[in-house]
C-alpha positions in Angstrom: 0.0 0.0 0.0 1.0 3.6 -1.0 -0.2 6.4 1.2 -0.2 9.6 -1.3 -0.3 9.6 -5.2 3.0 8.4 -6.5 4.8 8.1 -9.9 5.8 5.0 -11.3 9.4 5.3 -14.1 10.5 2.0 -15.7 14.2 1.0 -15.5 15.0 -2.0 -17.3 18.3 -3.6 -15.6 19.2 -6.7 -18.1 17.5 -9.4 -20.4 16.3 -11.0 -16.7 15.2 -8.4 -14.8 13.7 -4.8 -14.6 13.1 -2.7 -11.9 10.2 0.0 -11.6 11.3 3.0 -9.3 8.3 4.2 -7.2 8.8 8.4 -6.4 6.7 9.2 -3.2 7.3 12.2 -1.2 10.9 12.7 -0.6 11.5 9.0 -1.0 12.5 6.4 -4.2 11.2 2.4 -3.5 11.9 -0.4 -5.9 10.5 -3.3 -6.8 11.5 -6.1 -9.0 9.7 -9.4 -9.9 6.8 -8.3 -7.9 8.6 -7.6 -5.0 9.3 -4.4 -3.1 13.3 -4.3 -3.3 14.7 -5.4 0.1 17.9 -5.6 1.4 17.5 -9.4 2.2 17.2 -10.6 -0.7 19.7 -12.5 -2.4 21.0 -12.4 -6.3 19.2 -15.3 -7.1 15.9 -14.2 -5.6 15.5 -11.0 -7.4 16.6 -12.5 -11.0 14.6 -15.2 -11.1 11.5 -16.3 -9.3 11.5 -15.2 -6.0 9.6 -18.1 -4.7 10.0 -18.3 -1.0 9.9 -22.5 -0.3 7.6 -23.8 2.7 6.1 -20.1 3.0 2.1 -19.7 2.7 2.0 -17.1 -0.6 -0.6 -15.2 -1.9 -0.7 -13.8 -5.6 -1.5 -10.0 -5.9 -2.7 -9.8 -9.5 -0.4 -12.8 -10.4 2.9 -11.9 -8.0 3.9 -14.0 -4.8 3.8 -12.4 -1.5 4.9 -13.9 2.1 1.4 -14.4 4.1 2.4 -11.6 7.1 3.4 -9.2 4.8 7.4 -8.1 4.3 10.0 -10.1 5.3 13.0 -7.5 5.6 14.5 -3.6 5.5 13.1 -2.2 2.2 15.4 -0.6 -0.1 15.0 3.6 0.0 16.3 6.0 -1.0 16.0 9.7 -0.3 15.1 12.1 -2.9 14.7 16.7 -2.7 10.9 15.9 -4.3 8.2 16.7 -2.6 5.1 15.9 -3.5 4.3 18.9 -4.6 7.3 18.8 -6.8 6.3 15.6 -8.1 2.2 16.2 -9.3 1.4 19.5 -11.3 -2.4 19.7 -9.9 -3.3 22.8 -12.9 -1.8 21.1 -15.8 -2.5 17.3 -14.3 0.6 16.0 -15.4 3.9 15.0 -13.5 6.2 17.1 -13.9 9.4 14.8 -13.4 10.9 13.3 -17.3 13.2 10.4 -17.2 16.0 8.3 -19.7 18.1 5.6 -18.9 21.5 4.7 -20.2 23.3 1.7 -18.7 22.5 1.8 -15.2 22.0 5.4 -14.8 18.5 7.1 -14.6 18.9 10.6 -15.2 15.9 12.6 -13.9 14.6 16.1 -14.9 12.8 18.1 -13.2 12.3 22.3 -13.4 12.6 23.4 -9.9 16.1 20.6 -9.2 19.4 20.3 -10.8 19.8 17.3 -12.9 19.8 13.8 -10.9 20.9 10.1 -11.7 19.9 7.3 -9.8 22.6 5.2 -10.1 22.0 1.6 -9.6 25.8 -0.1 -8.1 24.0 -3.7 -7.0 20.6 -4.7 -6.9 20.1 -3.6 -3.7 22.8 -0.6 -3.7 20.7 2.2 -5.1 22.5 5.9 -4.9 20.8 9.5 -5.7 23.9 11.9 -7.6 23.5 14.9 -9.0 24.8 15.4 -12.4 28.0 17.7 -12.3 28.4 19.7 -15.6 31.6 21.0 -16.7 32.4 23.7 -18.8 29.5 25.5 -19.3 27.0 25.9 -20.7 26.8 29.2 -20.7 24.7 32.4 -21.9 25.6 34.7 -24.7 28.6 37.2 -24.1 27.9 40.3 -22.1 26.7 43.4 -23.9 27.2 45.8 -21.0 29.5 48.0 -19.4 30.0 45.8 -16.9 33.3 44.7 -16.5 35.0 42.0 -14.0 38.4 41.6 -12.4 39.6 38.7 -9.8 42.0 38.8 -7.0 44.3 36.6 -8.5 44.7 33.9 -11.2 43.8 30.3 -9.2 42.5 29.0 -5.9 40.3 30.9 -4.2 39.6 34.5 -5.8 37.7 37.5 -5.4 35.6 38.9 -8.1 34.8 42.7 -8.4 32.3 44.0 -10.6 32.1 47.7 -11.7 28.3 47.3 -11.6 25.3 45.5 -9.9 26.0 42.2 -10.9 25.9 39.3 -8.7 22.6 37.8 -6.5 22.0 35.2 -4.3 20.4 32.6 -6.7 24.3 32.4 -8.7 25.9 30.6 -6.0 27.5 27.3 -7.4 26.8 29.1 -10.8 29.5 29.2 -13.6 30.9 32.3 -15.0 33.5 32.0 -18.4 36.1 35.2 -18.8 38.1 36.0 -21.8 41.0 38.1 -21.4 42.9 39.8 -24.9 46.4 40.4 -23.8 48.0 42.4 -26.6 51.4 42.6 -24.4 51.9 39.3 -25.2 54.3 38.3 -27.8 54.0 34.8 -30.2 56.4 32.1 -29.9 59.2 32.0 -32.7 62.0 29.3 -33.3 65.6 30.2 -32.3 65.0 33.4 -29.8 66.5 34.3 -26.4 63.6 34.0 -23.8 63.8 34.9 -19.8 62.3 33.0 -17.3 59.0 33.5 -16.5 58.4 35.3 -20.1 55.1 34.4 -21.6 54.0 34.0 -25.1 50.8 31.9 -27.4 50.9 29.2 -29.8 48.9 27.7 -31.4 46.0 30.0 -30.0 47.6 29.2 -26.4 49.2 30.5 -24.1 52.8 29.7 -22.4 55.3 30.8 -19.9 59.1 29.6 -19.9 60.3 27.8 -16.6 63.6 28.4 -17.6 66.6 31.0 -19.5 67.3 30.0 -23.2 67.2 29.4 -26.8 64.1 28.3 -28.5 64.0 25.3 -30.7 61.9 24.4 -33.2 59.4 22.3 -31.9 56.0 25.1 -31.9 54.6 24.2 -28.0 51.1 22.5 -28.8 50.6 21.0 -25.8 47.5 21.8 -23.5 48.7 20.7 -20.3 51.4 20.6 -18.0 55.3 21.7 -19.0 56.5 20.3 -22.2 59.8 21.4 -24.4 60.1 22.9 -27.5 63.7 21.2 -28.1 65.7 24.4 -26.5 63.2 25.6 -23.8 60.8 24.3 -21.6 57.4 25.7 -21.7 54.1 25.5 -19.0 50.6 25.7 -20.4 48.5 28.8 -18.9 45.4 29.0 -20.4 43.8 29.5 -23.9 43.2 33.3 -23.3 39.5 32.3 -21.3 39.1 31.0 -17.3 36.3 29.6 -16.1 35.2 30.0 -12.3 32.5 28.7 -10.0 31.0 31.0 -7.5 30.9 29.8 -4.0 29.7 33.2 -2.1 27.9 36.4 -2.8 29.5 38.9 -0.9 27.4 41.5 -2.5 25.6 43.2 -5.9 29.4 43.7 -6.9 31.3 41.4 -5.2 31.4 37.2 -5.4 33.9 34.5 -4.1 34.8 32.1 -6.5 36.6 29.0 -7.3 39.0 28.8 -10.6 38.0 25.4 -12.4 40.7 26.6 -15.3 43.7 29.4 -14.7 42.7 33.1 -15.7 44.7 35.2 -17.8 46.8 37.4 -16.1 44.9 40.0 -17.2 41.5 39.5 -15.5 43.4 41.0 -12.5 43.0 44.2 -14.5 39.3 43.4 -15.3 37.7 42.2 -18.2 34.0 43.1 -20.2 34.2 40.0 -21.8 32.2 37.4 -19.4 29.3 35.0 -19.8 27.2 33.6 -17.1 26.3 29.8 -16.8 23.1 28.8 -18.2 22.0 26.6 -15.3 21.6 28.2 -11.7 19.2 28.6 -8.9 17.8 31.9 -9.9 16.1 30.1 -13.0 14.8 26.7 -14.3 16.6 23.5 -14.8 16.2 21.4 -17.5 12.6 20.1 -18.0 13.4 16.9 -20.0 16.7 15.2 -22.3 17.9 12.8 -24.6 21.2 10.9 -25.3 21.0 11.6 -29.4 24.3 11.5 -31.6 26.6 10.2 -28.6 25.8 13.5 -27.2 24.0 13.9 -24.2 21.2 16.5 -25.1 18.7 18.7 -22.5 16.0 20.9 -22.6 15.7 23.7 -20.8 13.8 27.2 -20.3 15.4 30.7 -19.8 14.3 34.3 -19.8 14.7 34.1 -24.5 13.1 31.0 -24.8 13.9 27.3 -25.0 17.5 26.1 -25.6 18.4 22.7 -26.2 22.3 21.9 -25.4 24.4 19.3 -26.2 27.4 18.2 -24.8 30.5 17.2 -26.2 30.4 14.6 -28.5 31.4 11.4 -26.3 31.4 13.4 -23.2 28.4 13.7 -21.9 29.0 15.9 -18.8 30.9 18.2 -20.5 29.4 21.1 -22.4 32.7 23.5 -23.7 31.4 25.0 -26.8 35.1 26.0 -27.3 38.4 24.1 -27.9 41.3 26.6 -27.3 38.9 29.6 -28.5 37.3 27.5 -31.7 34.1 25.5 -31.7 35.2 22.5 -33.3 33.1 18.8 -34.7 33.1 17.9 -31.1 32.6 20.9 -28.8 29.4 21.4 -27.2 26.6 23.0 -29.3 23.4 25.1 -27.9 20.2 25.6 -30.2 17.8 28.0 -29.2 14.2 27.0 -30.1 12.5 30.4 -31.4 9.2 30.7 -32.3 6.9 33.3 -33.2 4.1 33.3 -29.8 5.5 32.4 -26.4 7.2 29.3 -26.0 8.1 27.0 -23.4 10.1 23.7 -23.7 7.6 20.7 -22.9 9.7 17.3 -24.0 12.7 16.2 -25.9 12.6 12.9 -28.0 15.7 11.4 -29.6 14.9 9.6 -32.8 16.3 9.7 -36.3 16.4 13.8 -35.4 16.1 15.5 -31.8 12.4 15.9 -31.9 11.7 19.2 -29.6 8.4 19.8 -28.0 7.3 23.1 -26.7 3.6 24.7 -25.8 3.4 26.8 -29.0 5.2 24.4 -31.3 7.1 21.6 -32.7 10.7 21.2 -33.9 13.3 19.0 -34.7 17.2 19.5 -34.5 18.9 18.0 -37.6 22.3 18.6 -39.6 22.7 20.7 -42.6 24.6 18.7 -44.1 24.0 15.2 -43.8 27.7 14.0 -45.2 29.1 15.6 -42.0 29.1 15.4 -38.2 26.7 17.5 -36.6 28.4 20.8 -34.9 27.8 24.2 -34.0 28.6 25.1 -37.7 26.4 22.5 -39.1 23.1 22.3 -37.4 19.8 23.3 -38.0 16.2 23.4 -36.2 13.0 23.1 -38.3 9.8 23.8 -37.4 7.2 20.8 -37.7 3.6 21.8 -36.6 2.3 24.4 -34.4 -0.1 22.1 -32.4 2.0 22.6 -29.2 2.7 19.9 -26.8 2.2 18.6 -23.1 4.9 17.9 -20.8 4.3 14.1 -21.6 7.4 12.0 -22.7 6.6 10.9 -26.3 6.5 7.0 -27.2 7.9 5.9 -30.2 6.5 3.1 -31.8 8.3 1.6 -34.9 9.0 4.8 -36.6 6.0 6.6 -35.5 6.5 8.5 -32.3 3.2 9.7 -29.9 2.7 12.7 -28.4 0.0 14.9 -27.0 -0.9 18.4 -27.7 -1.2 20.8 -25.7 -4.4 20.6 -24.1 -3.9 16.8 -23.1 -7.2 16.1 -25.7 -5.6 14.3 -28.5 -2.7 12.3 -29.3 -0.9 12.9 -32.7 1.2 10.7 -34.7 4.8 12.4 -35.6 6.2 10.6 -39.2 8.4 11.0 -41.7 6.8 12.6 -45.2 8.9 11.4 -47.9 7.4 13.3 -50.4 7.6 16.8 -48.3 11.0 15.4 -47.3 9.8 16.6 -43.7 8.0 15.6 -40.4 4.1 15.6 -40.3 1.7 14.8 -37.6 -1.6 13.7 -37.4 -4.6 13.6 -35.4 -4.8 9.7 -34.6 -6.9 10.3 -31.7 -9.6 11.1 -34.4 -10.9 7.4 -34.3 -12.4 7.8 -30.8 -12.5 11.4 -29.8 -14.6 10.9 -26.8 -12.6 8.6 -25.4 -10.1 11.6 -24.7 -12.2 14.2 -22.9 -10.8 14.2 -19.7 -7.2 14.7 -21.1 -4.4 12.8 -21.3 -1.5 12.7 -18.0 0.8 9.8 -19.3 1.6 7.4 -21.7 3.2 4.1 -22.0 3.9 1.2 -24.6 3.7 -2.7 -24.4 5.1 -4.0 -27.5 3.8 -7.7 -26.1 1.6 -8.9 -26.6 -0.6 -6.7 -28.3 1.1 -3.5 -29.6 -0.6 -1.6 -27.1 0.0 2.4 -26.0 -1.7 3.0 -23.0 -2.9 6.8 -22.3 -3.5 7.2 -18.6 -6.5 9.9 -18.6 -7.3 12.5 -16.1 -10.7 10.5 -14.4 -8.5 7.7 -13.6 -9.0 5.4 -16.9 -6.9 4.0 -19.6 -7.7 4.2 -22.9 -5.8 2.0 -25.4 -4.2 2.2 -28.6 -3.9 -0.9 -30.6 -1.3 0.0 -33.4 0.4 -2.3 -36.0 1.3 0.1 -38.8 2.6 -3.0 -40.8 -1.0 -4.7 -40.0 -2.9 -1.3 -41.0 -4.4 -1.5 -37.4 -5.5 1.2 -35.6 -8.3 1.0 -32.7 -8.9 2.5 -29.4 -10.3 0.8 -26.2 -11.8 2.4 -22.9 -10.4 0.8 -19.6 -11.9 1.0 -16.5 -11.1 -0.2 -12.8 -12.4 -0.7 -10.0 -10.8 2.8 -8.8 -9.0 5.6 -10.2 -5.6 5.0 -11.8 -2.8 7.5 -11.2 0.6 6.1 -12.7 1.4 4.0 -14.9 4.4 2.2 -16.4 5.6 -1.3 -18.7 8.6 -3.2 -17.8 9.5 -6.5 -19.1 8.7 -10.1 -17.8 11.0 -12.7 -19.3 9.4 -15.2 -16.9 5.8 -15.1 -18.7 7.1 -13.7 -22.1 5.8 -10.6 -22.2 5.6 -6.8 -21.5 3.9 -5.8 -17.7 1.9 -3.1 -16.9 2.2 -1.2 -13.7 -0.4 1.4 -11.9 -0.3 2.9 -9.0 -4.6 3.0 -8.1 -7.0 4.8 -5.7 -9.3 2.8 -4.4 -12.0 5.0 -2.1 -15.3 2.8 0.2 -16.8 3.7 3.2 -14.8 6.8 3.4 -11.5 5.9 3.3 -8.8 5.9 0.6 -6.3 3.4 0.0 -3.6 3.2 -2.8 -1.7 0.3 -4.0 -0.1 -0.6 -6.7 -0.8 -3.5 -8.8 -0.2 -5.0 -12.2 -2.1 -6.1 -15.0 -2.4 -9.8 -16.4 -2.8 -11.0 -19.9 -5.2 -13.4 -19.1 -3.9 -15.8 -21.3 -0.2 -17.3 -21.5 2.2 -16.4 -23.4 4.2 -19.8 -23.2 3.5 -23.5 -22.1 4.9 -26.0 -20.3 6.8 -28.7 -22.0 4.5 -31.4 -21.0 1.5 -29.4 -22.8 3.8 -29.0 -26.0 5.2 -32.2 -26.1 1.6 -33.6 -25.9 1.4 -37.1 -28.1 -1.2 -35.1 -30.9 -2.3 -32.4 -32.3 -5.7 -32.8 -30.6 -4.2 -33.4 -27.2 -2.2 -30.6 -27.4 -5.3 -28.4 -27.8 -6.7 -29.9 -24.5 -3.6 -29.2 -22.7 -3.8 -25.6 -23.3 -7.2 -25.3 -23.1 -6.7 -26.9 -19.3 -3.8 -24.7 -18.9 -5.2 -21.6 -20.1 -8.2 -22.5 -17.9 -5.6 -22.8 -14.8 -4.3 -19.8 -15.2 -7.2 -17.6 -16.0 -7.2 -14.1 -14.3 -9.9 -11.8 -15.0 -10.2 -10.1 -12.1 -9.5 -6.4 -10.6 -7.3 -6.4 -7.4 -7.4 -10.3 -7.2 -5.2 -12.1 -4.8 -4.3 -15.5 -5.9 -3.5 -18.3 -3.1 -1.9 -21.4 -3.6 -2.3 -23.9 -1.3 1.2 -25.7 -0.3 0.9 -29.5 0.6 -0.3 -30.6 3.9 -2.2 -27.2 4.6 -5.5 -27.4 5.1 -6.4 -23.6 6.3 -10.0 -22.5 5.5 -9.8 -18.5 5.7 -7.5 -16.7 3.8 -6.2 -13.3 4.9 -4.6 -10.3 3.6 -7.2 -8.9 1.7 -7.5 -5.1 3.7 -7.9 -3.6 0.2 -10.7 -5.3 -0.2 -12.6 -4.3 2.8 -16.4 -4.4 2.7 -16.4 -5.1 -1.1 -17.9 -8.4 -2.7 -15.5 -10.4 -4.2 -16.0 -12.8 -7.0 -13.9 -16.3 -6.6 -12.7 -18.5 -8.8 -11.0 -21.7 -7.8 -9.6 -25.0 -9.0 -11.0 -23.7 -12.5 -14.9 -23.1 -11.4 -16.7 -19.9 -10.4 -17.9 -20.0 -6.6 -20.4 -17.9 -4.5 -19.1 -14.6 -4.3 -18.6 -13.6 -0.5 -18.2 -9.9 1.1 -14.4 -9.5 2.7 -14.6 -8.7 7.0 -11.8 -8.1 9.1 -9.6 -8.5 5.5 -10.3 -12.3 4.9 -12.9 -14.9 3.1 -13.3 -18.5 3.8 -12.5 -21.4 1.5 -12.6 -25.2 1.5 -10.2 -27.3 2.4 -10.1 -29.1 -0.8 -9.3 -25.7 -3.0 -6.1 -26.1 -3.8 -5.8 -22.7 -5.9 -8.1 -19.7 -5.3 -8.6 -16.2 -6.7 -10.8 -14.0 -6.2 -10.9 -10.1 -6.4 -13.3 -6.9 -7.8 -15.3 -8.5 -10.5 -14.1 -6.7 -14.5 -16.9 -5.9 -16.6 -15.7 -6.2 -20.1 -18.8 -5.0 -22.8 -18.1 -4.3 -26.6 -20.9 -3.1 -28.8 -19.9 -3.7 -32.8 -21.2 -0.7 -35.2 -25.0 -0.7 -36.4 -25.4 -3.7 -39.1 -26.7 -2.4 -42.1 -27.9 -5.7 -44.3 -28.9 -4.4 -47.7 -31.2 -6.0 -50.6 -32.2 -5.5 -53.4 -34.0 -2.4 -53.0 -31.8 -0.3 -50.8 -28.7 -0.6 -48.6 -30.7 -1.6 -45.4 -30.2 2.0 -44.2 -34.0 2.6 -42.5 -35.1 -0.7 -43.0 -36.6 -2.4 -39.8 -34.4 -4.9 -38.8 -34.1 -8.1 -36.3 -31.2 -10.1 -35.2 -33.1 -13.4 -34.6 -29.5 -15.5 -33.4 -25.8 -14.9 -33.6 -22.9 -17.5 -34.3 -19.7 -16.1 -32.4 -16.5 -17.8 -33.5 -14.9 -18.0 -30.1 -11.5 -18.9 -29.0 -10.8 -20.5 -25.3 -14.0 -18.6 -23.7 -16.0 -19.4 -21.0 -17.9 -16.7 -20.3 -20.2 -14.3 -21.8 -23.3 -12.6 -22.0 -25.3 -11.7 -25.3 -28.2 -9.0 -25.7 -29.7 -6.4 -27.3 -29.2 -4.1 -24.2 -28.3 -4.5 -20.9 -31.6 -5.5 -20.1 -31.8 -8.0 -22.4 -28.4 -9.8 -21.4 -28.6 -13.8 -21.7 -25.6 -16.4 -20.7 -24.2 -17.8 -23.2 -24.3 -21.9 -22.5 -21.0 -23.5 -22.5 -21.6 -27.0 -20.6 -23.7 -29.7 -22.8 -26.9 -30.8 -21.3 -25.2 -34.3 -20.4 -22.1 -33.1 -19.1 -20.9 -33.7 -16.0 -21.9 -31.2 -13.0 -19.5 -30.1 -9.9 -16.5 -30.2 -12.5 -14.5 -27.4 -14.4 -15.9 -26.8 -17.9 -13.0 -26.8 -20.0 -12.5 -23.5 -22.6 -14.2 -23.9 -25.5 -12.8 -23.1 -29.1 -15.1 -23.3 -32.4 -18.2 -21.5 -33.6 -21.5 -21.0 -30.9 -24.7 -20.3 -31.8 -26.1 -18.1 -29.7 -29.7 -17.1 -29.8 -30.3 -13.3 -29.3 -32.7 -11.6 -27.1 -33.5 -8.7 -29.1 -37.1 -7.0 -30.4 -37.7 -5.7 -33.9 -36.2 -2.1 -34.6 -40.0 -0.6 -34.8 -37.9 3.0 -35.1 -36.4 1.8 -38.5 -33.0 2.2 -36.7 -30.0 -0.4 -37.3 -29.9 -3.5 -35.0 -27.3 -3.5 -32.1 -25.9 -5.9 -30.8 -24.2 -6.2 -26.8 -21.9 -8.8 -25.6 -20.7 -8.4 -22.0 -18.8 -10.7 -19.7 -18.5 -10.2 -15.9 -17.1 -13.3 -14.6 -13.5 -14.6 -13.9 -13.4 -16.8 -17.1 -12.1 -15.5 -20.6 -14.0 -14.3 -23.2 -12.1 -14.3 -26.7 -14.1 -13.3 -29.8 -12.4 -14.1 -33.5 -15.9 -12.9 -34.8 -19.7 -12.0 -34.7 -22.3 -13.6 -37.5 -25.6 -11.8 -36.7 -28.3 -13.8 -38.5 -31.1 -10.9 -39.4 -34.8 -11.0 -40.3 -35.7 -7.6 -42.7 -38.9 -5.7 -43.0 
């Protein structure tokens, strides 16, 4: 159980095991194969399948849990976000981005510096902020304003000849540039004295020593090096970069040198840029890894910039190499747009897709032939639909995102004939199901292409998209509460991608929050002794029995498997169940329901696997059936569905109806078979006869097939036999 909404970020480990980090208030929890992460546990346990041997277990939603709750010290970690930082109540959205590379899980948020959540063992969890070197910073200064320093290194005091410094730049970079026309270039065979400085090279040296120059031009960038006759020290490339460590005043700042000044900055200097990040402004909102650059996003007082870092490097963000920008230095794009703009998302795909509130861009190269750099880069704009601060999904090479309003999700694609990026309005196909706005998104490749939208009244609608299969559709979701977070990991174990939510559950006036996972339903994979079956035919009864087995179709079920020799009768645990009527399915047959007291339910003896929870109500009504004749296309004609044949794949459940009024069951079990038994899943074509009256208001014939109960109900397709007037 969760006490207050929390966010839940997928961070996918290894080809065994992924982890999904839970942000609460001030605090990171993790859990892994169903678990919540504890110190405890060993190697072996989290990678595989945690199964604790001669322990009572029950399943939530399919996971094992130790009867008495947790076994040892969780694993936490302390995090600077508050709730509040966490949930954006106006805009209903969170308001922390995430991206992953190797271990690492670098997190974005506005009002915090950039984070990683470092991942050493898997249960040795660290919280770092990101250092950046090197900048980046803002444009040079344009004012009178000019800086000197105390001296050249260590520790040294800066002096502005204007109102300059505030609070908010402690820990903030500041970049200085010095032109020292005193100084003379380095020349082969001259007299030097010691101490003498001269550049090279667009550096700058001082001999440690009396003599001759030779003819080796000094190159070097660090430490002392000869030039065959004298030996010379590198200083500095004519620039120094500080970090402020106190603000003594509007005109006065302490500061530490992170690179030697020129000499000259003791004199004072007008050429000086600020860094970009500091506390007197926002941090990056969102960022990419795109290019072997580490990229971010982030807002200042002229807009959106998006900065990359040195190519390779991906803390470091020099936009100069000894006063040049160069193939690998850093590069900063600002993101200009015509109406006020604010940086939403940033999306690394073929190009650095940027998101903003007004618009849509990506960051490209000019030239394609060569490496992207400050000289050869380019930002084009794509729409002007303007985006959410929703992380965009990619799926094959279409990538999701949603406007601005949080009412429609647009598909961003490649228009070879416009030789361009265009979106489209995909959310077209079901409009209504969008009307309480989108907050998050995530993707399950398996095992049905799905891309969950988390919507603001607590439901999920889903997108079923195979752009190779033409297949668009969307799907309403509801629970059983309100869901708040959501995320997809994978589960080697069962073969396929898992679905985490965090839901809110309210009765009798209290609220309670857990977070659970969502089943398929049916497997994925089967046993070898069901795929090594002697026939064909046999086969198809194994996996009928086994699909039957493992059937779970219901909300917040609990799943208990009894180990041998125990013969309890009441089954605990079940406080998030409190007061509700539970449906319960066991040893493959549907039982009274019963209402959970004191958090428990009593079972016989002889059930040797149980599970019960919130029943699901799944309905689907097709589109109006038109028949046509040979008069007219049907449209107006009264109709009558008089039966249906449903082709129907390992069902056994299922309602059929013109309305909800009109529901019937639909009969699985012969009239000879054998009572008090499991009815196996049943595969073929069933004809069903339908409830339904004549359409006396010439309208088309509807059609409503509902199923309630913890058996599966697969459709292949519907057959309506109609009568026409």
């Amino acid at each position: 159980m969760v006490n207050e909404r929390c966010l839940l970020v997928p961070f996918r480990y290894s080809h065994k095991v992924a982890f999904v980090v839970e942000f609460s208030h001030k605090r990171i929890r993790l859990y892994a194969q169903g678990w919540l992460l504890q110190y405890d546990l060993t190697e072996e346990q989290i990678q595989y399948n945690l199964k604790l041997q001669g322990r009572a277990t029950v399943f939530i939603n399919g996971k094992k849990y130790p009867v008495g709750g947790i076994v040892g010290a969780l694993v936490t970690v302390s995090t600077p976000y508050t709730y509040a930082d966490l949930w954006d109540e106006d805009d209903k959205v969170w308001n922390i981005q995430t991206i992953q590379n190797g271990d690492v899980l670098y997190i974005f948020h506005p009002k915090h510096p950039i984070m990683m959540l470092k991942r050493y063992s898997n249960t040795d969890w660290r919280l770092e902020e990101l250092e950046l070197r090197n900048g980046p910073f803002m444009a040079v200064n344009t004012t009178d304003i000019s800086v000197s320093c105390s001296q050249t290194s260590g520790i040294t005091l800066l002096t502005a000849s204007g109102n300059l410094f505030k609070a908010t730049d402690v820990g903030r970079l500041m970049r200085f540039k010095v032109i020292e026309d005193d100084v003379k270039p380095w020349a082969a065979a001259i007299d030097v004295v010691k101490n003498e400085t001269r550049y090279s090279d667009k550096k700058y040296y001082m001999a440690i020593e009396l003599g001759k120059t030779g003819a080796n031009k000094p190159v070097h960038s660090t430490g002392v090096r000869s030039d065959g006759g004298v030996r010379w020290r590198y200083l500095h490339d004519g620039t120094g970069v500080v970090q402020i460590t106190e603000v003594v005043n509007a005109t006065a700042a302490k500061a530490k040198v992170l690179s030697r000044l020129p000499d000259g900055m003791t004199a004072g200097s007008p050429y000086w840029e600020m860094g970009l990040l500091h506390k007197g402004t926002e941090y990056p909102v969102s960022g990419a890894f795109f290019r072997n650059r580490f990229a971010f996003l982030v807002n200042t007082e002229n807009g959106p910039n998006v900065c990359l870092s040195v190519n390779g490097d991906y803390n470091n963000f020099a936009d100069q190499e000894f006063g040049e920008a160069t193939a690998e230095t850093a590069i900063t794009v600002p993101v200009l747009n015509k109406e006020f703009n604010e940086g939403k998302w940033l999306f690394a795909g073929d190009v650095l897709f940027v998101g903003t509130g007004a618009a849509e861009f990506y960051i490209d190269s000019v030239s394609p032939s060569a490496a992207m750099a400050a000289d050869n880069v380019k930002i084009s704009q794509i729409s002007t639909v303007g985006s959410k601060a929703i992380m965009p999904v990619a799926v094959g090479a279409h990538i999701f995102f949603v406007d601005r309003y949080g009412l429609s999700l647009r598909d961003l694609t490649f228009n070879y004939y416009n030789d361009g990026y265009d979106q489209t309005d995909i959310s077209l196909l079901g409009k209504h199901l969008f009307v309480s706005r989108i907050v998050a998104m995530s993707y399950q490749e398996v095992p049905d292409k799905l891309l969950w939208c988390l919507m603001g009244d607590g439901t999920l609608t889903a997108l079923t998209f195979s752009a190779e299969q033409e297949v668009a559709a969307f799907s309403r979701h509801d629970f059983s509460g309100a869901v708040e977070s959501i995320a997809v990991i994978p589960n080697l174990t069962d073969c396929r991608d898992e679905v985490w939510l965090t839901i809110k559950r309210s009765y009798d006036g209290k609220t309670m929050r857990s977070v659970e996972w969502m089943e398929n339903g049916l497997p994925q994979s089967y046993p070898a002794y069901v795929t090594n079956a002697d026939s064909y035919a046999e086969c198809n009864k194994q996996k009928a029995d086994y699909a039957l087995k493992m059937a779970r179709y219901l909300d917040a079920a609990v799943l208990f498997e009894r180990d041998e020799g125990n013969k309890r009768t009441v089954l605990t645990g079940l406080s998030h169940l409190e007061g509700r009527e539970v449906a319960i399915f066991a040893d493959g047959a549907v039982q009274p329901p019963q209402v959970v007291i004191n958090g428990q339910i009593t079972i016989k003896p002889t059930h040797m696997r149980v599970l019960l929870g919130l029943k699901v109500k799944s309905q689907y009504v097709p589109q109006s059936i038109y028949i046509a004749d040979n008069t007219s296309l049907g449209v107006g004609q009264k109709q009558r569905i008089n039966h249906l044949l449903l082709m129907l794949y390992l069902s056994g459940g299922g309602k059929v109806g013109q309305d909800e009024n009109t529901l019937c069951d639909i009969l699985y079990r012969p009239a000879d078979g054998v009572m008090n038994l499991p009815q196996p899943l049943f595969s073929g074509n069933k004809e069903v006869l339908f409830n339904g009256s004549t359409n006396t208001d010439e309208q088309a014939a509807s059609i409503l097939i509902e199923n309630d109960s913890p058996l599966p109900m697969n459709i292949l397709a519907i057959v309506p036999s109609l009568d026409i007037s």
